[in-house]
N, C-alpha and C positions, 0 to 999 in steps of 0.2 A: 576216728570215732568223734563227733561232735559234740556238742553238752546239750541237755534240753532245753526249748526254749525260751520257758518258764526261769531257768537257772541262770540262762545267759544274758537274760531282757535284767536278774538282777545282779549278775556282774556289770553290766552297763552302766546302771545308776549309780553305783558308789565305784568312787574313785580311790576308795585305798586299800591293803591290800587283806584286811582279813576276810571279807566273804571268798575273797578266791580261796586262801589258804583255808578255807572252812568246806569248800568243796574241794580242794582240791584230797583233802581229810577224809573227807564221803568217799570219791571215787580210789583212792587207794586202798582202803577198806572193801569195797563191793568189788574190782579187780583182784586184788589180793596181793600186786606188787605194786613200786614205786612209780607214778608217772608226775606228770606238772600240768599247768593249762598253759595255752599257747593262742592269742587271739591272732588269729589269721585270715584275711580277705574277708575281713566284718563279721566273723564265727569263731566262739571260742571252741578249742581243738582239744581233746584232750589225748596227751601223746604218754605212751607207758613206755617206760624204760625196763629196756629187757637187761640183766646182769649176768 
């Protein structure tokens, strides 16, 4: 599942790490289990960790 690209144009601009950890907030939330971002082949990724 990829991020949107509104979200990812603004993890791009800032270099440090709270807007990730501020989506990464959101989408844990709207999922409803634990996952992280992961930029990958110039897309950030969002990967959910299954327990």
């Amino acid at each position: 599942m990829s991020v949107n690209y509104k979200v990812s144009y603004f993890l791009d601009r800032f270099d440090f790490s709270v807007p990730q950890q501020l989506v990464e907030k959101y989408y844990r939330y709207k999922l409803g289990h634990p996952c992280f971002l992961m930029k990958q082949n110039g897309r950030w990724t969002i990967v959910p960790v299954q327990q």
